[in-house]
Each structure stands twice: as structure tokens, then as C-alpha cells.
N, C-alpha and C positions, 0 to 999 in steps of 0.2 A: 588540431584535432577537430574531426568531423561534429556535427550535433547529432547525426544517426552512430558515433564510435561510443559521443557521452552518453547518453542514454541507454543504449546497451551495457556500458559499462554501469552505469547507473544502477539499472535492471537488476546487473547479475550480482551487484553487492548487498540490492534490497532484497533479493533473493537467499542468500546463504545462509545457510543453516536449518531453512524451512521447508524439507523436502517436500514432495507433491501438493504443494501452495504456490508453484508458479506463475501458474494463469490468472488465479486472484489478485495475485498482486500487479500485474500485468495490468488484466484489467481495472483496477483500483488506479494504476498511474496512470491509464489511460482516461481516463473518468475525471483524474485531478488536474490535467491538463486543461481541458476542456474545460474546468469549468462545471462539470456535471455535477451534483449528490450522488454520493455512493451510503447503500446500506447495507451492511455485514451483518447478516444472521447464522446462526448454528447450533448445535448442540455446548452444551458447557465444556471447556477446556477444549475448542478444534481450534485453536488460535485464532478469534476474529482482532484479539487487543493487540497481538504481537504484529498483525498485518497493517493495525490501525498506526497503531505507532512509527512501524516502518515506513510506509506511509508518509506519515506525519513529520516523520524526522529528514525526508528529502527536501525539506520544505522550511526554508527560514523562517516566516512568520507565517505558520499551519492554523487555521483555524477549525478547530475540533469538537464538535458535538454529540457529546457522551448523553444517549436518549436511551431509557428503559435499565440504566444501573442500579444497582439494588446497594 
């Protein structure tokens, strides 16, 4: 299997069930790759935790920084 077949595959698992959230997450893995900080803002309940998590969960040892929880 190709590494451009797993990551699509990838993608599209981190993807389900989170309709019109795919470009975030997109770019949130793009971002995790790399290397980058990503920071998720929104209104309450637009799922930044459920992206975070997802996220987080492609990722054996994820390090996660919960910044501004109440």
C-alpha cells in the first residue's frame, strides 16, 4: 500500500461522521505532520474537542494542550 492510499485512507476514517468538518480536519493533519501548533476556536458545541480528539487519536503518543478550559 501506497503512503499517499494510507493517508487518504487515514483521512477518510478521521473524517466520518463529522459532516462539513473536513477541511479542518484536513488541515489540522496537515498541520500535525509538519510539525506545526494548531489552534481551534468556535462557538460552543461546533465540535473543536471531537476534531481535537480525532486528531489526537491518529497519533500514538499525541501530545495535547488543553489551553482556555473552563
Amino acid at each position: 500500500m501506497t503512503l499517499t492510499k494510507r493517508i487518504s485512507e487515514l483521512l477518510s476514517a478521521l473524517c466520518n461522521g463529522i459532516p462539513e468538518r473536513e477541511s479542518c480536519i484536513q488541515l489540522g493533519f496537515l498541520a500535525t505532520v509538519t510539525g506545526a501548533p494548531i489552534y481551534i476556536f468556535g462557538r460552543s458545541g461546533s465540535g473543536k474537542s471531537l476534531i481535537a480528539n480525532r486528531l489526537a487519536s491518529s497519533y500514538k503518543s499525541a501530545r495535547v494542550l488543553n489551553v482556555g478550559r473552563r
